[in-house]
C-alpha positions as a Markdown table, in Angstrom:
| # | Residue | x | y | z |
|---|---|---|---|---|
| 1 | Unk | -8.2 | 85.5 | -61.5 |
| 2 | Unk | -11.4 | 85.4 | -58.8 |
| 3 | Unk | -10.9 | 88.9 | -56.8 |
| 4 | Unk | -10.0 | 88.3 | -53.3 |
| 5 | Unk | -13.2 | 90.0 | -52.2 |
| 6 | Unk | -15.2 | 86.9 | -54.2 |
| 7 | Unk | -13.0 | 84.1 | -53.1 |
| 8 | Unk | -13.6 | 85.4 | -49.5 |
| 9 | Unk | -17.0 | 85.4 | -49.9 |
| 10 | Unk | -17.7 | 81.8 | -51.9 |
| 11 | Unk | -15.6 | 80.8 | -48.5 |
| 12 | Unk | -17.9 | 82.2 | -46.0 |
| 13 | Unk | -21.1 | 81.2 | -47.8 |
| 14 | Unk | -20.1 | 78.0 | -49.4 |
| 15 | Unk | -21.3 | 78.4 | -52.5 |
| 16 | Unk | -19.0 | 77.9 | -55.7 |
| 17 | Unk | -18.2 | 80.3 | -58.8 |
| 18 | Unk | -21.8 | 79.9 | -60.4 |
| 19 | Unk | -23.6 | 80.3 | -57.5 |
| 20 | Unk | -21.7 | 82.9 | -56.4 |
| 21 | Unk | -22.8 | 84.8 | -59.6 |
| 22 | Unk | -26.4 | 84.3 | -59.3 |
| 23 | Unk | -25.9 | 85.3 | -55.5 |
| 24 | Unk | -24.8 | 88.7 | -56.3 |
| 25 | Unk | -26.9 | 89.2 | -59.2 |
| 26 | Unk | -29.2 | 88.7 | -56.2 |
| 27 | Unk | -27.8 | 91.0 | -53.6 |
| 28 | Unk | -27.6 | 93.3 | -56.3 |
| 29 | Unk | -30.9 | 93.6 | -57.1 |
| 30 | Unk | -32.4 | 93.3 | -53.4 |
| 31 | Unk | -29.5 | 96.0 | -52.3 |
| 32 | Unk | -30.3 | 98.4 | -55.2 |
| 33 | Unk | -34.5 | 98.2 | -53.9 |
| 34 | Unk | -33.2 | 98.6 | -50.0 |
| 35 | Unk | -31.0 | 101.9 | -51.2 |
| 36 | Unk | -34.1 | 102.9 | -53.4 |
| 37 | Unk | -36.2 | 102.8 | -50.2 |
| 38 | Unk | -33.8 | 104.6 | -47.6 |
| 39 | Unk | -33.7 | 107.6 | -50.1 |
| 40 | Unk | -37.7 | 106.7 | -50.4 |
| 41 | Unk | -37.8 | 107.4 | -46.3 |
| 42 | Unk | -35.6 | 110.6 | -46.5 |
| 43 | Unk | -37.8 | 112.1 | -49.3 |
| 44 | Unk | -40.6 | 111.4 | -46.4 |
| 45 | Unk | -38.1 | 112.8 | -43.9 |
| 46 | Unk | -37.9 | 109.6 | -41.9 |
| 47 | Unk | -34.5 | 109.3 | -41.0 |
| 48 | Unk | -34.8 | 106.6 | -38.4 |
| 49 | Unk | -36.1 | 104.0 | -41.4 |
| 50 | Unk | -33.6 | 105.5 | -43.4 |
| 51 | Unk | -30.9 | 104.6 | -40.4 |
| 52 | Unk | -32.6 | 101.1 | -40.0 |
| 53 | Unk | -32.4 | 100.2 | -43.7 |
| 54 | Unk | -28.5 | 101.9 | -44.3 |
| 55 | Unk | -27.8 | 99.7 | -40.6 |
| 56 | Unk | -29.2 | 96.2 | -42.7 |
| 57 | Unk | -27.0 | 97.2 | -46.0 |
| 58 | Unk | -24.2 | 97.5 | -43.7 |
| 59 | Unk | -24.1 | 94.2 | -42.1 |
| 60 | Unk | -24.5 | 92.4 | -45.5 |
| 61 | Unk | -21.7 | 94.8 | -47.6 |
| 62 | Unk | -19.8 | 93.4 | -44.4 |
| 63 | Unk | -20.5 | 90.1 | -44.7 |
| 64 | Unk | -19.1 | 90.2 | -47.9 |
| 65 | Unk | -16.3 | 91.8 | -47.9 |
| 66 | Unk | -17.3 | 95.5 | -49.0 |
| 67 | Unk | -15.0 | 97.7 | -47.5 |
| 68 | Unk | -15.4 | 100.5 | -48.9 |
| 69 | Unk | -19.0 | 100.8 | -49.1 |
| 70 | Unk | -19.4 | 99.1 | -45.7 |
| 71 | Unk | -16.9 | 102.1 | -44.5 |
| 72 | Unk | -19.3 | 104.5 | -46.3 |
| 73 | Unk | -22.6 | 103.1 | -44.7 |
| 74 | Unk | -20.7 | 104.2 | -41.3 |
| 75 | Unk | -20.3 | 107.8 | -42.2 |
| 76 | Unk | -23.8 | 107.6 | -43.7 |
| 77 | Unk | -25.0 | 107.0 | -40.5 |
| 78 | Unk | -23.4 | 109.2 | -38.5 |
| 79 | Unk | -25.0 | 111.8 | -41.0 |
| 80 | Unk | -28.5 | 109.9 | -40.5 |
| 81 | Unk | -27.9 | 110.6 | -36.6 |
| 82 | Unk | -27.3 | 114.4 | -37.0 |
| 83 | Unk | -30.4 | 114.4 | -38.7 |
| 84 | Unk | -29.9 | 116.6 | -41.6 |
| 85 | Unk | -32.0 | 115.2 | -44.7 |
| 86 | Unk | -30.5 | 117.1 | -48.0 |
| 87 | Unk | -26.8 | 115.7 | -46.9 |
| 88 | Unk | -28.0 | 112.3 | -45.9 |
| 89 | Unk | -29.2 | 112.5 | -49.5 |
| 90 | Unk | -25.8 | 112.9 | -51.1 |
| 91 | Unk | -24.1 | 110.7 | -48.8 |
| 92 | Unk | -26.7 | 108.1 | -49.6 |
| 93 | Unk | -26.0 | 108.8 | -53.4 |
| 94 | Unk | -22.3 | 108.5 | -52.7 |
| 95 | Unk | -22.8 | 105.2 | -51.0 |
| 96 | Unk | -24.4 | 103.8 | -54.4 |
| 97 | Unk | -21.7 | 105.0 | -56.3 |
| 98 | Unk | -19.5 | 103.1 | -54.1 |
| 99 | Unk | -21.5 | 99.8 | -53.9 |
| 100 | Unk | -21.5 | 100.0 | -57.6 |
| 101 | Unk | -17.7 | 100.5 | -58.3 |
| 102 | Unk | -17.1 | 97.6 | -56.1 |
| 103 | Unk | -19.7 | 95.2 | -57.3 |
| 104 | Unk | -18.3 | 96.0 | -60.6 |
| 105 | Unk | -14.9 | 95.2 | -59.9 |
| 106 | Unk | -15.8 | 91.7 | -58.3 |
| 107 | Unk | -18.1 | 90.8 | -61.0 |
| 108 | Unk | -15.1 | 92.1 | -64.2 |
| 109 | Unk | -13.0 | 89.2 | -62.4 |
| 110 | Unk | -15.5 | 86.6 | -62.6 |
């Protein structure tokens, strides 16, 4: 059975089951290069991009249904606003593992 997060989502965006497949294989790839690049700007010490690019993942994880890691990306940043780099860091890491676990469990029901 299609996860409720999946059905959701081939809703809102109209797409059916196979396109919905190649859409997150996709997302997942443009989403893993945006998370690459908000660690990128914190290496650099730039939290604003960082805050920009964690703001973009945010909407889209919510577009889609990603509660958890949409949840995550708002206590990320709050962290991005306090301005402390090395946590921003493991929350950012923490927010990957998230994404992953629940882009994992949509695509096992697919």
């Amino acid at each position: 059975m299609t996860h409720p997060k999946a059905q959701i989502a081939i809703k809102n965006l109209g797409l059916d089951l196979n396109e919905y497949k190649n859409f997150l294989n996709e997302l997942e790839i443009s989403l893993r290069g945006l998370l690459k690049d908000a660690n990128d700007e914190l290496l650099k010490n730039d939290g604003k991009k960082a805050f920009e690019i964690i703001h973009n993942i945010k909407g889209n994880v919510g577009f889609l249904g990603f509660t958890a890691s949409y949840q995550f990306c708002i206590v990320l940043e709050n962290e991005l606003k306090k301005g402390d780099r090395d946590n921003s860091i493991v929350f950012l890491k923490e927010l990957i593992r998230i994404y992953s676990s629940e882009l994992n469990e949509i695509k096992q029901t697919l």
